[in-house]
Short mmCIF file of the C-alpha atoms (twelve columns), coordinates in Angstrom:
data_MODEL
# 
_entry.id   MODEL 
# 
loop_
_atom_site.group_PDB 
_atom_site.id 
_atom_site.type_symbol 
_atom_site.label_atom_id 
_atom_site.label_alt_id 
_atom_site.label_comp_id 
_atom_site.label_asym_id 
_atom_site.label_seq_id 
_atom_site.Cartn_x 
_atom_site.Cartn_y 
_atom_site.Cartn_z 
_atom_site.pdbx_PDB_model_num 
ATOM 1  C CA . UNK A 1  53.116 34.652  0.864  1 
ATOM 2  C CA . UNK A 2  52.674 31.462  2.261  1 
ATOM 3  C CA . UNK A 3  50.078 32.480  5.024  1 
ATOM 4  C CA . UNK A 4  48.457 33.945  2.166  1 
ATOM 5  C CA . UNK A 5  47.634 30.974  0.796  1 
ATOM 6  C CA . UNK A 6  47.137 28.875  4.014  1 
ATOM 7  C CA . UNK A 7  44.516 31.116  4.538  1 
ATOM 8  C CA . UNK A 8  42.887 31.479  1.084  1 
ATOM 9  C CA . UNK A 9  43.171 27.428  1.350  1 
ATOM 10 C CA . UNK A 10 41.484 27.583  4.502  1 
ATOM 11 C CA . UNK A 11 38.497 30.129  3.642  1 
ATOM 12 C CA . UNK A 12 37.584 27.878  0.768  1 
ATOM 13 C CA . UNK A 13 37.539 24.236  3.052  1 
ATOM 14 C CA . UNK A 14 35.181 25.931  5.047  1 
ATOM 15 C CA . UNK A 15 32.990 26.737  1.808  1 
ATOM 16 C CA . UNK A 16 33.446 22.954  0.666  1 
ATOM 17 C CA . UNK A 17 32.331 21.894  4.334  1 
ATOM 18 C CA . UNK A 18 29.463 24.164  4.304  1 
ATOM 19 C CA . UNK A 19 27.977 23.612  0.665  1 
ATOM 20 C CA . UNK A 20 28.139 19.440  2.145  1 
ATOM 21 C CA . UNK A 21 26.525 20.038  5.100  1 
ATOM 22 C CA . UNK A 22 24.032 21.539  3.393  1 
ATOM 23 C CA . UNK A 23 23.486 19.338  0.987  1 
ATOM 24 C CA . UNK A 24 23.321 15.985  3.282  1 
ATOM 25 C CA . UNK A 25 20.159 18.007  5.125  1 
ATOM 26 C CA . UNK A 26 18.885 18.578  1.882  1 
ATOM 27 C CA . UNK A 27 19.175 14.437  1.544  1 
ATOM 28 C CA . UNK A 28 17.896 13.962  4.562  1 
ATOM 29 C CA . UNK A 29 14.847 15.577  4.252  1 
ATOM 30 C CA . UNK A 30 14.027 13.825  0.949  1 
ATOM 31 C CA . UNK A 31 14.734 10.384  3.083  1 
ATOM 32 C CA . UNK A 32 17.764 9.605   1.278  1 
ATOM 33 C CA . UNK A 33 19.669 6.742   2.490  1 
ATOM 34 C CA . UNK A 34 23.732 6.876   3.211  1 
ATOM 35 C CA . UNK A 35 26.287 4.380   3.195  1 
ATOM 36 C CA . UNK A 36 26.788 0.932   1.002  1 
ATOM 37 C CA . UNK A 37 23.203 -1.191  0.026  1 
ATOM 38 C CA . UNK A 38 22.351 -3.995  2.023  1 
ATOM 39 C CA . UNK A 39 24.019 -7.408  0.361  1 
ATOM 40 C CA . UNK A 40 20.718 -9.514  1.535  1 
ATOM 41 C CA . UNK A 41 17.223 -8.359  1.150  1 
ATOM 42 C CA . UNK A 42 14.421 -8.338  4.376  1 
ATOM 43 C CA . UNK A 43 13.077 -11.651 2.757  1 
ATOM 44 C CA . UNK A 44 16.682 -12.914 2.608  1 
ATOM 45 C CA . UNK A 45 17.371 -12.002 6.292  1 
ATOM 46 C CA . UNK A 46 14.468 -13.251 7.878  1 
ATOM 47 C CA . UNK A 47 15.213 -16.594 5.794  1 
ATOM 48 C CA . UNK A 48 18.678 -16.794 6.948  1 
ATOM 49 C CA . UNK A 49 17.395 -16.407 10.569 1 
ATOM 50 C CA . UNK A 50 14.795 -19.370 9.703  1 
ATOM 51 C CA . UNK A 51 17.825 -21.584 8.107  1 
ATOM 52 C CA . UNK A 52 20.015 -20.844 11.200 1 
ATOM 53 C CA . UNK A 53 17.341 -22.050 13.639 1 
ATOM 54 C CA . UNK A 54 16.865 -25.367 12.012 1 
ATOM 55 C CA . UNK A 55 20.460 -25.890 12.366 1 
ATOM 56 C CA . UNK A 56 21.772 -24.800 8.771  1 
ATOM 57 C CA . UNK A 57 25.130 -24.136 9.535  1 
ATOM 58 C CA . UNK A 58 26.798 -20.928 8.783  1 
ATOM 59 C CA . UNK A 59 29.311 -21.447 5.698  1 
ATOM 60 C CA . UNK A 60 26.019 -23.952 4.194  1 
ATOM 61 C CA . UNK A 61 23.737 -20.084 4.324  1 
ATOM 62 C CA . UNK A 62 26.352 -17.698 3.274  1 
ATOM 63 C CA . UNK A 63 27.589 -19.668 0.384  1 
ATOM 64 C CA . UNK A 64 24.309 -20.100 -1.210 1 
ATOM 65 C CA . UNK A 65 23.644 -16.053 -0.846 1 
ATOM 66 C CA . UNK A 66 27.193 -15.373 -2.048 1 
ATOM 67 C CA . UNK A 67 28.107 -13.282 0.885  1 
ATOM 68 C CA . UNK A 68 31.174 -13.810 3.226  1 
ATOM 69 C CA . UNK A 69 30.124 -15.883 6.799  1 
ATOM 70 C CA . UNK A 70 30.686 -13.336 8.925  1 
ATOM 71 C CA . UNK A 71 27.972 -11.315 7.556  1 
ATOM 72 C CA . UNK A 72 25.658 -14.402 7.851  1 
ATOM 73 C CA . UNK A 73 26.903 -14.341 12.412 1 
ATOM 74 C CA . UNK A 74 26.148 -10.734 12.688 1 
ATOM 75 C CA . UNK A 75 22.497 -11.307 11.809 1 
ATOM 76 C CA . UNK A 76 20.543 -12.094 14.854 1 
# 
């Protein structure tokens, strides 16, 4: 009984896998874009390049975008 079910279980992942695949090429071909939003516009980034070359310091930038400081150091 229990192999049974194991392998309705199994049959219906590989539907659920499938039917995803499926639709993330759909996504992709209408340019859809995964994963979290960017905290900090283009504008914002190339400004927080600008404001780290004229000697802003780190924890000065990130506080007045609201993001942490580390995010601010992996810009480059």
């Amino acid at each position: 009984m229990s192999t049974l079910l194991a392998a309705i279980a199994e049959f219906e992942r590989d539907l659920m896998r499938e039917r995803t695949g499926e639709g993330r090429k759909r996504a992709m071909a209408r340019d859809v874009r995964f994963g979290r939003k960017p905290k900090l516009s283009d504008f914002q980034r190339k400004e927080t390049l600008q404001r780290r070359a004229a000697g802003e310091t780190l924890a000065e930038i990130a506080k007045s975008y609201a993001v942490d400081i580390s995010m601010i150091s992996r810009l480059s």
